[in-house]
N, C-alpha and C positions, 0 to 999 in steps of 0.2 A: 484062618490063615492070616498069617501078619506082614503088611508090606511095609516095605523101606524105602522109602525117596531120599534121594540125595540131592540135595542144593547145591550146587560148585559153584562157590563163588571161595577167590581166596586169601588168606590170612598171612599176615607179615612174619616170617618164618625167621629168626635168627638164632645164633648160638650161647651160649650162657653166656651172661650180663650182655648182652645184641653184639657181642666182638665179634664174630663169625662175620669171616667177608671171603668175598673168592680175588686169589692172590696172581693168577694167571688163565690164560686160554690159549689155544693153538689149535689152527686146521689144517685138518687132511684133506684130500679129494673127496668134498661130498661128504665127510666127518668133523666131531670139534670134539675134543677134550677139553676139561677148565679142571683147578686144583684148587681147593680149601683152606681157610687158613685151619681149620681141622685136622689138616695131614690126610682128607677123603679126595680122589680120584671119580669125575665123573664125566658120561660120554653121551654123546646122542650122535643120528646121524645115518649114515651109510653102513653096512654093515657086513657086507658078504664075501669079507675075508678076515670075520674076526678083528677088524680093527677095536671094535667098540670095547676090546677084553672083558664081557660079561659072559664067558664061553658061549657064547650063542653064536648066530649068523644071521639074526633078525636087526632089520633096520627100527630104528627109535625118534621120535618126533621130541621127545623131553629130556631133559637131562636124568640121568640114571648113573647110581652109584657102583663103580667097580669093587667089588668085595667087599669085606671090613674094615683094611685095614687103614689107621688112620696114621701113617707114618711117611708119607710119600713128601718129598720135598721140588720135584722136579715133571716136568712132560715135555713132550718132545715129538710133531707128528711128522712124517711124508707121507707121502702119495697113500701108501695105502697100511703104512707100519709104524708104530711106536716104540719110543723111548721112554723110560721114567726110572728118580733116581729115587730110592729113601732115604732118610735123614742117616742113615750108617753107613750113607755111601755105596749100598748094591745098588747094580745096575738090573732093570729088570725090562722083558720086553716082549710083543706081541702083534699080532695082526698078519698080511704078507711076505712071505719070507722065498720068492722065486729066484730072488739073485745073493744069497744069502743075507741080507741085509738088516737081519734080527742077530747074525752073530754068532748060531750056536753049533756053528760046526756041520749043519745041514743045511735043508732048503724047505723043508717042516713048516709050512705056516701055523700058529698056533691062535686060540680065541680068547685065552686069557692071560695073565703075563705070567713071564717065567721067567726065572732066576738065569740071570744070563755066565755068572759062576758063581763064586763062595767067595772069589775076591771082593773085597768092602774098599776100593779104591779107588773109585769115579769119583769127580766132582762136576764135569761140566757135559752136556749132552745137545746133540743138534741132528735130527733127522731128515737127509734132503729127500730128493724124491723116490729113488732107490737104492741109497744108499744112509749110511751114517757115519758122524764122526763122534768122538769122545775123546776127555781129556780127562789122566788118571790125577791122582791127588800130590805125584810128584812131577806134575809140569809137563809129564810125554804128553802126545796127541796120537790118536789112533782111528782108523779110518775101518770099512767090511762095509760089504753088497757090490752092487754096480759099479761095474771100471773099466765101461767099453770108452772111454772118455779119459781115462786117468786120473779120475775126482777122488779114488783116494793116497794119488799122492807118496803112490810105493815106488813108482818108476816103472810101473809096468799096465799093458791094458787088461788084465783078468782080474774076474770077479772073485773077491776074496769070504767066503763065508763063515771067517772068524777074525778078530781084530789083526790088523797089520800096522805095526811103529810107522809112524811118518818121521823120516830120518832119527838123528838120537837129541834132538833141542827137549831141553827141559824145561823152558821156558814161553809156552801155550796160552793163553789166557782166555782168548772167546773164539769161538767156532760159528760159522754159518753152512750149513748144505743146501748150494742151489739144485736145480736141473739134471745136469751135468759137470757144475763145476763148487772147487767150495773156497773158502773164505777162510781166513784166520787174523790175531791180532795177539802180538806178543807184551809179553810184561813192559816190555821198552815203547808201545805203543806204534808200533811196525807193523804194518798192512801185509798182510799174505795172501798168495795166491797160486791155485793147480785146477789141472781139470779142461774140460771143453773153451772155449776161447774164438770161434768162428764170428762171434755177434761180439765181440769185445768185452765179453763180462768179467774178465779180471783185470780190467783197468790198466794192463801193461803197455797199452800204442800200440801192439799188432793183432792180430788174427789166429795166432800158431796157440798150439797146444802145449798144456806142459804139466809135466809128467810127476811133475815133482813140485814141490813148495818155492814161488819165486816173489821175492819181494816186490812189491808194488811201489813206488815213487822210494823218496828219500825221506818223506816226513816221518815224524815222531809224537802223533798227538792225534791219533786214533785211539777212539773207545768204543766204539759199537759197527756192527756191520750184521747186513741181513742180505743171505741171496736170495734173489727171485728163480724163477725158471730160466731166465735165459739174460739176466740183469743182475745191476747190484748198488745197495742204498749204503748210504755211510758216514758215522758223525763224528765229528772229531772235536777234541775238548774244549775248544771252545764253542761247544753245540751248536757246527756248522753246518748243514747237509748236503752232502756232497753223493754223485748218481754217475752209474757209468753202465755201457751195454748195448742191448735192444731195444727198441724205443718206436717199435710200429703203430703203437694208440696211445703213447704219451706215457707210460710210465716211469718215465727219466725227469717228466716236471719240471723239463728244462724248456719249454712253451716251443717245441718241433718235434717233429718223428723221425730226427735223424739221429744214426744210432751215433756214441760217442766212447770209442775204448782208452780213454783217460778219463779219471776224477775229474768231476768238473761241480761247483759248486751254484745250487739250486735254493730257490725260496728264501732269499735273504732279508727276507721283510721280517723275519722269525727267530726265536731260540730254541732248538730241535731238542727233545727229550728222548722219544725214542721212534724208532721205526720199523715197519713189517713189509718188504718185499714180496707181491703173488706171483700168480703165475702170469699174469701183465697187469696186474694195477698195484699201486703203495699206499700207505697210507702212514700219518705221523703224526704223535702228538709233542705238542710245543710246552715249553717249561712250565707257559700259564695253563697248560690245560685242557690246551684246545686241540679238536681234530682235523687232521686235514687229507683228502683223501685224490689221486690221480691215477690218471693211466685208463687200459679197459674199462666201461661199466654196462658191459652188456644185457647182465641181468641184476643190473642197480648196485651192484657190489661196493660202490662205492657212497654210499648211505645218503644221495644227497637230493633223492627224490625225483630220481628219473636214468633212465639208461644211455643218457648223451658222454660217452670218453672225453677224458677232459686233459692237456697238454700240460696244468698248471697246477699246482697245489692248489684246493677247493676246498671252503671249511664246510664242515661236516656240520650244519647246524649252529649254535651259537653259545653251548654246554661248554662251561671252561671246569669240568670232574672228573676231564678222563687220564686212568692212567695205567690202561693197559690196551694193547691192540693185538691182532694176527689177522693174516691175510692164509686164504687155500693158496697154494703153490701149484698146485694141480701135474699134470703129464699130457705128453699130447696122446690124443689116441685115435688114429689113423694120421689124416692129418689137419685134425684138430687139439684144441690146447682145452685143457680142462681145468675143473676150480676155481670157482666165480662167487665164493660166498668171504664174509669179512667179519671176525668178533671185537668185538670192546666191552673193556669193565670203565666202570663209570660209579658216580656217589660214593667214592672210595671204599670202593670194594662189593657194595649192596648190590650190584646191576649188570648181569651179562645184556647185552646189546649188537644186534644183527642185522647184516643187512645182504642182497644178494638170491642168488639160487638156494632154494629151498624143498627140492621135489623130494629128499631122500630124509628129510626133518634135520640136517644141518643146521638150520639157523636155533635150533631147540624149542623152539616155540609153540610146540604142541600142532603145530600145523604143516601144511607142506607147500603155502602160499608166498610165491616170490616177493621178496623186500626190495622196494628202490627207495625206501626209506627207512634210515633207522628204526627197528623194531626194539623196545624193550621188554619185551616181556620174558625173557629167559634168566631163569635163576635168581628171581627177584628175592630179596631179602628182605626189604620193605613196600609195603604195597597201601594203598588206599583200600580198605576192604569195605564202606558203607556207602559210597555213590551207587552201589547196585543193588544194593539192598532197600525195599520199600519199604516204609512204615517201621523200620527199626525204631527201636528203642534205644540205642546204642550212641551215645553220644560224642565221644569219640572215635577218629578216626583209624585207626590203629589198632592191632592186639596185637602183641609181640608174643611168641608161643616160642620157647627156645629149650633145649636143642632139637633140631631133626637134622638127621636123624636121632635119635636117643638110644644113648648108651650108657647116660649116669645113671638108670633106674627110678627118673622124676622129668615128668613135663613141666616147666616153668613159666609163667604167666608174667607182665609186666605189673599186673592190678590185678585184686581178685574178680573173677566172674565165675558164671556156674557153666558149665560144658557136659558133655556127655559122649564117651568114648566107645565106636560099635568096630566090632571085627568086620570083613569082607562081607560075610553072609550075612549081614545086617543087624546083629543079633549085641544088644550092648552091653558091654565088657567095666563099664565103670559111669557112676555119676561124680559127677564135682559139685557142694554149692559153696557158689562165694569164697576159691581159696587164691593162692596164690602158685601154687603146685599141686601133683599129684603123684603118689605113688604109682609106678608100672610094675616095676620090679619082678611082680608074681605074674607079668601076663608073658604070654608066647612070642617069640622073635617073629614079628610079620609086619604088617601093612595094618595099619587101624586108619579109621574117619575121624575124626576130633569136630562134632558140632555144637557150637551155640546156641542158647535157648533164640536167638534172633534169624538162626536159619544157617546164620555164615557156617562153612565147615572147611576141615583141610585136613590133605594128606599127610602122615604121620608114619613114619619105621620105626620101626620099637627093635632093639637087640639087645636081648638077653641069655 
């Protein structure tokens, strides 16, 4: 009888000539999507409504690739459902769908994504907690799901479970879905706002509701805006940052917990690049790079090495490579507030990064151990593979093994080395010595080992 041990230790994974980087991330309650510069879709996480779209209902600790296709240009999460666009403009979608909120006509949750129609007309997509908005490729905006609140902006409180025009403006440009309320921002650079309004989260000076799209101040030099659950962050061209809302554990970053329903402009020490509104904390990164993180951090969410809420933007460490964020938005449920976990890409592009609630494998990290410190170990694309390894022979630090997944029919090496390729059952499917590639082409679409004559090995998807 023949046994097989596996070593895990692992190998710097990138895509042909090492360009392969991950281009976005975003989370759900307890889930995270991130997108490839591949055009591949992958999820870990929470999983018992099908958010993860791997048709399952099993929760996952790693990142895991949603189907084949590498064509995907967009994601998009709430509380418990997804958005995603492909590069031909369908809009496709999956996960919760109780308040119709997936769009297709029902209330069907489904576990893998679907074709939400055969129109190729989306460009822009934003999924708040139970609801969504979108905006077609001729400038309309369109809202479906949850509308006990009026967040989508039809003028009415019913739940709409297939898109509804928000008035006839052609003229849409970014969308945010908070909570209850949602956000927009016109080609003219014009603040919008509908939806819930009791905590002040549409920036208008009062309290009331509204039902419909109402302009925010008079300015003209808005370009970004993210809602939170019950708040809302927002930058304007000259990369100012500006916060308006609820503000019970600080996440307005204006150094009080008193809540504030006007723009008021926050963190002036900085040049704002981009921002992620949660379900109460935020987090930002600045032109140079850098992260800064406020609000909640009950269960460390806010990557800065301990669970103390903090009133003020807090840098996140002292990594000036980052340049992508998402915050959980969460829902409340009883009456508490949910989604406490936080992503970042970082080393432009090489590095998802976690921090926060981790019991359901949200942070991707192969574990289910809470971060109050940035964690990097998800979706790494370069990695150190020989500080673990004894008595290698290996003198460099590095192997670059690209692509994985693999779909050109060849594993590609940065340098020649020898390796050896075993399927699942341990049983080996190929030697290599000393090349720089190798043929797959003729093996089976699955899961292979790829190990080193030094021990190192790594997991490998072959489709053919």
């Amino acid at each position: 009888m023949r046994y097989f041990i596996l070593f895990l230790f692992t190998v710097c994974v990138s895509n042909s000539n090492a360009q392969e980087k991950w281009v976005k991330v975003d989370c759900g309650t307890d889930f995270s999507l991130a997108l490839k510069s591949d055009g591949t879709i992958w999820s870990w996480g929470y999983n018992a409504n099908g958010q993860l779209g791997d048709s399952s209902l099993f929760s996952r600790s790693a990142p895991n690739q949603i189907g084949q296709d590498t064509d995907w240009k967009d994601i998009s999460c709430g509380a418990f459902h997804v958005l995603a666009l492909k590069k031909d403009n369908s809009l496709w979608v999956w996960g919760l769908n109780g308040n119709g909120q997936l769009g297709l006509g029902n209330n069907n949750s489904y576990s893998y994504p679907i074709l939400k129609d055969t129109f190729k007309n989306w460009s822009e997509i934003d999924a708040g907690q139970a609801h969504s908005i979108a905006i077609k490729t001729d400038g309309t905006a369109w809202c479906w799901g949850l509308n006990t609140n009026g967040q989508l902006g039809n003028g009415t409180t019913t739940d709409a479970n297939r898109p509804t025009q928000i008035n006839t403006d052609k003229d849409w440009k970014e969308i945010s879905g908070g909570g209850g309320h949602s956000m927009a921002i016109k080609n003219g650079g014009e603040l919008w706002a509908w939806g819930t309004n009791g905590r002040g989260q549409l920036g208008a000076g009062t309290a009331f509701r509204y039902y419909q799209p109402t302009r925010i101040g008079s300015e003209s030099d808005w370009k970004e805006v993210s809602a939170g659950f019950a708040f809302t962050l927002a930058i304007k061209s000259d990369n100012t940052l500006w916060s308006f809302g609820d503000n019970p554990v600080g996440q307005l970053g204006n150094g009080t917990t008193n809540r504030d329903s006007f723009p008021s402009q926050i963190a002036t020490f900085a040049s704002w690049k981009t921002i992620s509104a949660g379900s109460a904390h935020s987090m930002g990164i600045t032109t140079n790079g850098e992260m800064y993180a406020w609000g909640f951090n009950n269960n460390g969410q806010l990557g800065i090495g301990n669970s103390i809420s903090k009133l003020n933007p807090t840098a996140v460490g002292t990594d000036t490579d980052w340049v992508e964020i998402a915050n959980s938005e969460g829902q409340i449920s009883g009456t508490d507030l949910t989604g406490f976990h936080s992503l970042g890409i970082k080393e432009y592009g090489k590095i998802i990064c976690g921090a926060g609630k981790n019991t359901s494998g949200q942070l991707g990290d192969s574990t289910n151990t809470i971060r109050q410190g940035i964690s990097c170990k998800t979706g790494k694309l370069a990695e150190d593979i020989v500080d673990n390894v004894q008595n290698s022979t290996d003198s460099k630090k590095e192997v670059l093994v690209y692509p994985n997944p693999v779909r050109s029919g060849a594993i590609n090496l940065e340098r020649p080395i020898s390796f050896s390729l075993f399927n699942t059952f341990g049983t080996q499917v190929l030697r290599v010595e000393e090349a720089l590639n190798a043929d797959v082409s003729q093996l089976n679409t699955g899961v292979y080992w790829l190990m080193f004559d030094s021990g190192i090995s790594t997991k490998i998807m072959i489709y053919n």
